[in-house]
C-alpha positions as CSV (number, residue, x, y, z in Angstrom):
1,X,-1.1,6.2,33.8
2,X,-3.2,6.7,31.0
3,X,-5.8,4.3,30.3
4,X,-7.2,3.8,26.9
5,X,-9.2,0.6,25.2
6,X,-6.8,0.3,22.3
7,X,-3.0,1.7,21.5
8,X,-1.5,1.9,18.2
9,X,2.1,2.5,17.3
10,X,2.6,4.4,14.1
11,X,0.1,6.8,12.4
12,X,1.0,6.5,8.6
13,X,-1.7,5.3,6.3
14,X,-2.6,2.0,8.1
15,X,-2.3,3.2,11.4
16,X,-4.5,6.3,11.3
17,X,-7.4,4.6,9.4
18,X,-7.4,2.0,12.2
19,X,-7.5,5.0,14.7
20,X,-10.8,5.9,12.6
21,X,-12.5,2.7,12.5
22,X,-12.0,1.7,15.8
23,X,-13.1,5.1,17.2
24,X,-16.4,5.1,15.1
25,X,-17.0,1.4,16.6
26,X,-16.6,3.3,20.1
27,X,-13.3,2.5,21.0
28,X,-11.2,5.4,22.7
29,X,-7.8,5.0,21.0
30,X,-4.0,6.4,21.7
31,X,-1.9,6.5,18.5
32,X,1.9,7.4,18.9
33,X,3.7,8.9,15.5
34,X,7.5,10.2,15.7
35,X,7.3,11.9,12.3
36,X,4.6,14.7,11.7
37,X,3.9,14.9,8.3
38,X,4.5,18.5,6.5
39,X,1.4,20.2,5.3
40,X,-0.1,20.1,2.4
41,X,0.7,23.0,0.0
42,X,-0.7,22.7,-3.9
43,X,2.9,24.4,-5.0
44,X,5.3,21.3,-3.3
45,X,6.4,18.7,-5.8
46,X,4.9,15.5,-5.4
47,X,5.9,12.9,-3.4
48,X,8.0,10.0,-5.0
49,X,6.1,7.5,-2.7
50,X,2.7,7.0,-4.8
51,X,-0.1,4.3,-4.3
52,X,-2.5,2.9,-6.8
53,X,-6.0,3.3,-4.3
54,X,-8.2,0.7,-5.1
55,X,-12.1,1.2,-5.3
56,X,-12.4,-0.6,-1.9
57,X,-10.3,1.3,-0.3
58,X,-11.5,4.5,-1.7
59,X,-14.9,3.7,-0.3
60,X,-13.3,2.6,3.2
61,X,-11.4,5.9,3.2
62,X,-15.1,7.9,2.7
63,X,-16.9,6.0,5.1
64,X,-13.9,6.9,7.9
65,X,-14.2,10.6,6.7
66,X,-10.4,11.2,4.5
67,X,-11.8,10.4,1.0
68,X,-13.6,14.6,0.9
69,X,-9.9,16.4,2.3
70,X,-7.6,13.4,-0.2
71,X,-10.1,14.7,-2.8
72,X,-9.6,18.7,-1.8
73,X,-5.6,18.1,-2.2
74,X,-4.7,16.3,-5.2
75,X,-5.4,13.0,-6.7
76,X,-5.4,11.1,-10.3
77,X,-7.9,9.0,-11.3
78,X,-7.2,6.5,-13.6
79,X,-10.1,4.5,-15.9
80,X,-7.6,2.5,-17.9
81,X,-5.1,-0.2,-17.0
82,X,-2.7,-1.8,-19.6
83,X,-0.3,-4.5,-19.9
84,X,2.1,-6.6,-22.2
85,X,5.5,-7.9,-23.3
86,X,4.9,-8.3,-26.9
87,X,3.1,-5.2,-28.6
88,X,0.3,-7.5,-29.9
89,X,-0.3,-9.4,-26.8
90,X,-1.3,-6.0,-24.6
91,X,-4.7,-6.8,-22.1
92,X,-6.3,-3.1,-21.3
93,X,-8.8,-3.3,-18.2
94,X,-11.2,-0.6,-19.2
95,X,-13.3,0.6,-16.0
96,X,-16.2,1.0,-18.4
97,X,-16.4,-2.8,-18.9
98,X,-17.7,-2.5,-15.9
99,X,-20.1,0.5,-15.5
100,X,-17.7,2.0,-13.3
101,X,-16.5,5.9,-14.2
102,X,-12.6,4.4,-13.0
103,X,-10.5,1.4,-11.8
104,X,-8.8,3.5,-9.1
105,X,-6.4,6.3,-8.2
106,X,-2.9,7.4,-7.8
107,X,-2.6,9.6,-4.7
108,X,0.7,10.4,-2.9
109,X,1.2,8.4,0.6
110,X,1.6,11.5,2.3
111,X,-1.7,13.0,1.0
112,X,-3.5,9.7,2.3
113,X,-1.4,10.0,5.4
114,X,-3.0,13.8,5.6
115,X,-6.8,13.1,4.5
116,X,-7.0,10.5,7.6
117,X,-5.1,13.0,10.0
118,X,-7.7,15.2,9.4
119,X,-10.8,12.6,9.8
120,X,-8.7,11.4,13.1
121,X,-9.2,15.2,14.7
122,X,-12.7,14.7,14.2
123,X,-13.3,11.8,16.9
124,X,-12.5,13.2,20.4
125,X,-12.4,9.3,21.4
126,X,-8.7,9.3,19.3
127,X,-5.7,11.1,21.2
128,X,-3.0,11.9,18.8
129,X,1.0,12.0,20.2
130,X,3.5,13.0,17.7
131,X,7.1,14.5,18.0
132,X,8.4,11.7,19.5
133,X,8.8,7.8,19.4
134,X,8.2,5.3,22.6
135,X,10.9,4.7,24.6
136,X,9.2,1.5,25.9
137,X,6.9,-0.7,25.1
138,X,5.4,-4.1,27.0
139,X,2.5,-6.0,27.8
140,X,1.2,-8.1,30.5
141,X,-1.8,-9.9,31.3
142,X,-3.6,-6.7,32.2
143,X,-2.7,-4.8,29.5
144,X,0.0,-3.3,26.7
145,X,2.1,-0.5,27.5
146,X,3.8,2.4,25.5
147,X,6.1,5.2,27.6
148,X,6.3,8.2,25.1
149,X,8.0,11.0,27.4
150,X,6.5,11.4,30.9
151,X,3.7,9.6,29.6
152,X,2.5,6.1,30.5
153,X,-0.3,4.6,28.0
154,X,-2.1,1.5,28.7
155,X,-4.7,-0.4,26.5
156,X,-6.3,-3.8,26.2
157,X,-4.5,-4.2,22.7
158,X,-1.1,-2.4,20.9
159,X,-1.5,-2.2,17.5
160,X,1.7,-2.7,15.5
161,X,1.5,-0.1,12.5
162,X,4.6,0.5,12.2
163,X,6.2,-0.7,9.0
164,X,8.1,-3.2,8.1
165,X,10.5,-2.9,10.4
166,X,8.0,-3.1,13.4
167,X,9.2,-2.4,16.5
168,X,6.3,-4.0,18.3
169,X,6.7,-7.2,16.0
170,X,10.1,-7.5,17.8
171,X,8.7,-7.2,20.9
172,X,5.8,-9.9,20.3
173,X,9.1,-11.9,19.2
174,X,6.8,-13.0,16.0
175,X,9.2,-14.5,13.6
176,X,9.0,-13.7,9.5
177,X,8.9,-15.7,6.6
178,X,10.4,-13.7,3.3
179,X,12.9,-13.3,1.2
180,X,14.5,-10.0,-1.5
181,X,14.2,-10.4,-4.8
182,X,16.3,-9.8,-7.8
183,X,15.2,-6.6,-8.7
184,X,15.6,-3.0,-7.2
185,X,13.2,-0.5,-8.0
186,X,13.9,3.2,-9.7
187,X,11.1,5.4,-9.0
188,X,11.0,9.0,-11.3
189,X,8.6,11.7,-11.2
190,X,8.4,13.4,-14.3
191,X,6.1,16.0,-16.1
192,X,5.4,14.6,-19.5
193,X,4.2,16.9,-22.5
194,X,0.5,15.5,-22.4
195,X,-2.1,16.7,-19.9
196,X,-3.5,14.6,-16.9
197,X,-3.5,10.8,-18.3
198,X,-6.2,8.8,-17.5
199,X,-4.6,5.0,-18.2
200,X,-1.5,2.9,-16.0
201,X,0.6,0.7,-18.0
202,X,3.4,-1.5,-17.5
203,X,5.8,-3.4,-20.5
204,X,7.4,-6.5,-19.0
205,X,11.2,-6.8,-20.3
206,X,13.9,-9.0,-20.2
207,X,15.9,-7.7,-17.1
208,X,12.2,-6.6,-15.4
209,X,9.5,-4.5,-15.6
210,X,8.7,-0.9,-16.7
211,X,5.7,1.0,-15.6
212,X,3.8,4.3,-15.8
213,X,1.3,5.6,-13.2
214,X,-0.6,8.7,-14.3
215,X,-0.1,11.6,-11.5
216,X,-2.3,14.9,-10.9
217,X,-1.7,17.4,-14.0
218,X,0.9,17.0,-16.6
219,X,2.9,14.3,-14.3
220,X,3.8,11.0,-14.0
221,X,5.3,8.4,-11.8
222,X,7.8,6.0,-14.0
223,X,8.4,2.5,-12.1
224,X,11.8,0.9,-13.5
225,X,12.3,-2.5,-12.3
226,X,16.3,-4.0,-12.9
227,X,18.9,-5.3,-11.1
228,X,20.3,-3.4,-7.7
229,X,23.7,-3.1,-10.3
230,X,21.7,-1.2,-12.7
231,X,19.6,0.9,-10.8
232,X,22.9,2.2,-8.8
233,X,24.3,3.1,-11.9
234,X,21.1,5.0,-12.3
235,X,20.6,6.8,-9.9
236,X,24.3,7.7,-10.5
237,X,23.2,9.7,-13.3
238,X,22.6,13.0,-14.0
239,X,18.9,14.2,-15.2
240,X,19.9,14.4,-19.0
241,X,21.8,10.7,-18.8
242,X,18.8,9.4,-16.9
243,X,16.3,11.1,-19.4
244,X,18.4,9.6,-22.1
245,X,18.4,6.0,-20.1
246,X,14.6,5.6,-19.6
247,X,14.0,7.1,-23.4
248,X,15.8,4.0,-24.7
249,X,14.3,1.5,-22.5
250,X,10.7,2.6,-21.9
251,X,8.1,2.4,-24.9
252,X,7.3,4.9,-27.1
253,X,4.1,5.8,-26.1
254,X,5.8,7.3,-22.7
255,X,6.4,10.4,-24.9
256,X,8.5,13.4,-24.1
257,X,9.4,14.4,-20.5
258,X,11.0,16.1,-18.0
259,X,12.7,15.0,-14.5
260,X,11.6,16.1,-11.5
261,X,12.7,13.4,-9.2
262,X,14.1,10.4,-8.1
263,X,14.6,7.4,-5.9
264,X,15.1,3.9,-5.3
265,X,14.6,1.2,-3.0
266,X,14.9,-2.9,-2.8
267,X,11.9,-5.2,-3.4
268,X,11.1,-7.3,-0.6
269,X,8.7,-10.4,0.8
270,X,7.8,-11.1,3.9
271,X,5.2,-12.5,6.4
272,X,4.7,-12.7,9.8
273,X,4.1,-15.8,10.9
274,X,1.5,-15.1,13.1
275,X,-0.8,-11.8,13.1
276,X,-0.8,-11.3,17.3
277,X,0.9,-12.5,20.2
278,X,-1.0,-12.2,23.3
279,X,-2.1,-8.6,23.5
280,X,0.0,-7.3,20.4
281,X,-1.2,-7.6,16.7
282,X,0.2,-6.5,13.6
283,X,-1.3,-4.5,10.5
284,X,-0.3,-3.4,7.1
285,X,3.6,-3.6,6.4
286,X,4.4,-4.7,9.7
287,X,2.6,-8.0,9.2
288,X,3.1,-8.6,5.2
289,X,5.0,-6.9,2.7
290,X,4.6,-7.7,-1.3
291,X,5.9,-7.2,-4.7
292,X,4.6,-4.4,-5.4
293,X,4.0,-4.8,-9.1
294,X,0.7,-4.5,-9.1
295,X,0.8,-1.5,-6.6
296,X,-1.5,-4.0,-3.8
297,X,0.1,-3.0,-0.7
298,X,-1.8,-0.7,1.0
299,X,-5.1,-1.8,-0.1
300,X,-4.4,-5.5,1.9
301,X,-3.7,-3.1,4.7
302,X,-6.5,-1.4,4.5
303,X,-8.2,-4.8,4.6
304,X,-6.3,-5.4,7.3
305,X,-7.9,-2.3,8.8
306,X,-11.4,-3.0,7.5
307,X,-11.1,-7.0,9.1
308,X,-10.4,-5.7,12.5
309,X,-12.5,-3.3,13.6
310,X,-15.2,-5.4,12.1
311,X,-13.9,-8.6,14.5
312,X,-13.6,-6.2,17.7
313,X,-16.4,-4.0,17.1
314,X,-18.8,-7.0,16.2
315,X,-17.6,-9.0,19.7
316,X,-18.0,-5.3,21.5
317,X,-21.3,-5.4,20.3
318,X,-22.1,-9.1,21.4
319,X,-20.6,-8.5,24.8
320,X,-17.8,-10.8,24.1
321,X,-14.4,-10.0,25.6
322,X,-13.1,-8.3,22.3
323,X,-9.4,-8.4,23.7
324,X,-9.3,-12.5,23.8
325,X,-7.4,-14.7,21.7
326,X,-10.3,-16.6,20.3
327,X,-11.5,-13.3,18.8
328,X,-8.0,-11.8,17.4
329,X,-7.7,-15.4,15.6
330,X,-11.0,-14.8,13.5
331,X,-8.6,-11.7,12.4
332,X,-5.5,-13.8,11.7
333,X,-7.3,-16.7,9.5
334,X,-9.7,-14.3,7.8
335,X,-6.5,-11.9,6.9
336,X,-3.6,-14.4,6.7
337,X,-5.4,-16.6,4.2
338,X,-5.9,-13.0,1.8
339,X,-2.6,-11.7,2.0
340,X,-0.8,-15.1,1.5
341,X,-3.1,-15.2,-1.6
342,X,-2.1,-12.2,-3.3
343,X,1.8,-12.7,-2.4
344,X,1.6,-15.9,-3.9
345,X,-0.2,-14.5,-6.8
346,X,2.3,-12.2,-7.4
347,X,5.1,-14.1,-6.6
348,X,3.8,-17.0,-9.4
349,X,3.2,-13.5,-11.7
350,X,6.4,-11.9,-10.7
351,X,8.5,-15.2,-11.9
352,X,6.7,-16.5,-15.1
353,X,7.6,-12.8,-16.0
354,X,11.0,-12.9,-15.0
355,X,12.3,-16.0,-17.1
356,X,13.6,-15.4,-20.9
357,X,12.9,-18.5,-22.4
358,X,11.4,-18.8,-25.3
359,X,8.9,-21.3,-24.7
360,X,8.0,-19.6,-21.5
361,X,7.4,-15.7,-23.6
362,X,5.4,-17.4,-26.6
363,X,3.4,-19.4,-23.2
364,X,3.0,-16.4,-21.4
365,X,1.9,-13.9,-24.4
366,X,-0.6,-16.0,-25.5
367,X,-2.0,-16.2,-22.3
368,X,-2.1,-12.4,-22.4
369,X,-3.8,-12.5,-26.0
370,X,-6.0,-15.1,-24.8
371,X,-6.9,-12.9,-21.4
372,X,-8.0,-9.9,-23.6
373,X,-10.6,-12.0,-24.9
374,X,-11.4,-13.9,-22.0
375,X,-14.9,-11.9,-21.3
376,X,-15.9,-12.9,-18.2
377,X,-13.3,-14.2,-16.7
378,X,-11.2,-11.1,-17.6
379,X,-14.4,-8.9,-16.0
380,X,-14.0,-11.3,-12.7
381,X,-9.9,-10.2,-12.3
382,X,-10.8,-6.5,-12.7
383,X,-13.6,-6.8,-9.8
384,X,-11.1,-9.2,-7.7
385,X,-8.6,-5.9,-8.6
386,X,-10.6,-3.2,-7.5
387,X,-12.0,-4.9,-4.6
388,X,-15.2,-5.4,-5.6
């Protein structure tokens, strides 16, 4: 049996930066992946998974090493972010409001995925087993358990970073709190006649949302928001009726394009109702999910990340038992409190968004007019944005 201080279960974006910060707090860590991720070539199309990296997580992702290889594959920056329903109601978050050269970037999940592989081979206190998934897992009072092959792991804790269908969620038999909304989401890579863009922007409609998120060189990630009717019929298309489709209902200002590629998925909500169950505790999508309309996912999980090997590493340090309860709950309260913050925010965001009457538009655009002017307060939402 191999013994190690902490396992984790699933080496996608959340899992592999927890790898890195535990291992730089001195922890020797096990991570299990089934699915090696293909290597990075500048020729491959880009991924249709995207994620808007926040400034927090940007610096996390240097200090564990993965921000210098991210940068060496491909990235786009982004220094403006716009939004509105009615032309003259648009707020634009401008990143040199705040002395800042930009708000964030769009990078691919897989190239995130890649730039923390590579920081993970750097720490000879991480071993890395990919090809294949457990074929048990357990705990006991002595420890949690994962059988991958002929291999037996042990560790003091089992990280669950496994989505959010997490396999060691069902095992801590840690119930969920959630709910699918209305919408379905069309995703569409496209490469649009204007060089790299520097600004995201997103037009609320009637039957939902439609965004753009600026991707390396002439590209672009459209985000259409509808009903799961609609975006079957979608996807249903061809390129040309799809190119016609998304030129009648996105704004002007998209511009001329080409398609590349497409996909689509359901939104979902949900919660864990508690964060660890004995020696088992969940991170990332496997303890929250959220709307993603304002592209917040991974950065809570990279809070997530941040929150717990500051909790363990700080009790290592103190000569606490780092593996107790008492010291997993200052991970829970400090993390559950955050997420269910920005869910609910979204949710309240999400709604007052969704309804098309008229008292609730003329409420709701003036509220956008008024936040364009709001000075501080609107200098307050870009920091709480960027995770400053």
């Amino acid at each position: 049996m191999e013994q190690y201080d902490i396992l984790i279960l699933g080496a996608g974006m959340v899992g592999a930066a927890s790898a890195c910060a535990l291992a730089r707090r001195g922890f020797s860590v096990a991570i299990v992946e089934a699915h090696t991720p293909q290597p990075y070539a500048p020729e491959q199309p880009l991924d249709l998974r995207v994620s808007a990296i926040s400034a927090a997580s940007e610096r996390l992702l240097d200090e564990l090493g993965a921000w210098a290889p991210i940068e060496a594959m491909r990235l786009a920056p982004y220094q403006q972010l716009a939004t509105w329903e009615w032309e003259r109601s648009e707020v634009c978050f401008d990143a040199a409001e705040l002395n800042h050269s930009h708000l964030g970037h769009i990078v691919e999940n897989r190239i995130v995925q890649l730039g923390l592989w590579q920081a993970m081979a750097n720490h000879a206190n991480i071993t890395l087993l990919t090809g294949e998934a457990p074929s048990a897992l357990w705990q006991d009072e002595e420890g949690a358990y994962l059988t991958v092959g002929e291999r037996t792991l042990k560790g003091r804790l089992l990280l669950g970073c496994d989505g959010a269908r997490s396999r060691v969620r069902e095992v801590a038999r840690i119930g969920l709190t959630g709910w699918q909304y209305r919408h379905h989401c069309l995703a569409v890579n496209i490469t649009t006649a204007m060089p790299q863009q520097a600004i995201t922007w997103q037009a609320f409609t009637p039957s939902g949302p439609r965004a753009f998120l600026p991707l390396p060189g002439p590209h672009g990630s459209l985000v259409w928001y509808d009903s799961p009717e609609k975006v079957a019929a979608l996807m249903r298309m061809d390129d040309a009726e799809l190119k016609a489709a998304i030129q009648h209902a996105f704004p002007e200002r998209l511009g001329e394009f080409e398609i590349n590629g497409r996909g689509s998925f359901p939104l979902t909500r949900q919660h864990a109702q508690h964060y660890f169950a004995d020696r088992l505790v969940l991170l990332g999508d496997a303890a929250h999910t959220i709307n993603p309309l304002a592209g917040q996912g991974v950065n809570l999980g990279f809070k997530d990340v941040a929150e717990l090997a500051g909790v363990l590493g700080q009790a290592l340090d103190c000569g606490e038992a780092w593996d107790e309860a008492k010291v997993l709950n200052r991970y829970q309260c400090r993390r559950r409190r955050d997420n269910l913050l920005m869910q609910s925010t979204m949710d309240l965001f999400y709604t007052l968004f969704s309804n098309d009457r008229l008292p609730f538009k003329l409420a709701r655009n003036l509220g956008l007019m008024a936040a364009q002017n709001a000075g501080p307060v609107k200098t307050q939402v870009m920091r709480y944005a960027m995770g400053l």
